[in-house]
N, C-alpha and C positions, 0 to 999 in steps of 0.2 A: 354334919352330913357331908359325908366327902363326893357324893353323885346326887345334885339337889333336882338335875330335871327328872333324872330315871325315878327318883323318892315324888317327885310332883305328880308324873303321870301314875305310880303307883296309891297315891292317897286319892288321885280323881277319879279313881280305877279305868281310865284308858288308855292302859301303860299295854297291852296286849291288841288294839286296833292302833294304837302309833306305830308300834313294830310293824303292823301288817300294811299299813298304808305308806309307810320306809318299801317294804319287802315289794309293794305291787309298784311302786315310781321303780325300784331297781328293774323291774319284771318289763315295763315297759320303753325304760332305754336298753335292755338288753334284748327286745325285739327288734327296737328299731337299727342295733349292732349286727345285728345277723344270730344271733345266738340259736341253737337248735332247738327244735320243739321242743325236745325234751329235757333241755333245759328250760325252757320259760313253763310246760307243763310241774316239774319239780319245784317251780320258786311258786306257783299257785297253787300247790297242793299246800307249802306253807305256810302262804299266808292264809289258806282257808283254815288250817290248824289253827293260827293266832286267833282268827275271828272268830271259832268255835272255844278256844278258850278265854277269849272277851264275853262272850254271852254266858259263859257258863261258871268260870273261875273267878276268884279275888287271891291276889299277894297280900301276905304278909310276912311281919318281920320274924325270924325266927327268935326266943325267946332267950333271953341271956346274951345277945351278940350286940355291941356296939358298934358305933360307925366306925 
């Protein structure tokens, strides 16, 4: 396995609320930088993406590819 945490959180299946919970800590030191609304609106629309795709998706490996 040459990426063993991203393969860990993909067999836990909370490889897509790690990202978003990564994506909302960025969100909230780049408010507290001054960053524009619409920038901290932008990074929350995607981690609402990730966590719509934690509820509803699963990763897998595609077939015939090795690590």
């Amino acid at each position: 396995m040459k990426n063993k945490r991203v393969d860990f959180h993909i067999e836990v299946g909370d490889y897509f609320g790690t990202l978003a919970t990564a994506i909302d800590l960025i969100r909230q030191c780049a408010d507290e930088d001054g960053w524009t609304s619409e920038d901290s609106a932008m990074i929350e629309r995607l981690r609402d993406d990730l966590m719509y795709l934690q509820r509803t998706h699963n990763i897998r490996r595609k077939e015939g590819l090795a690590d």
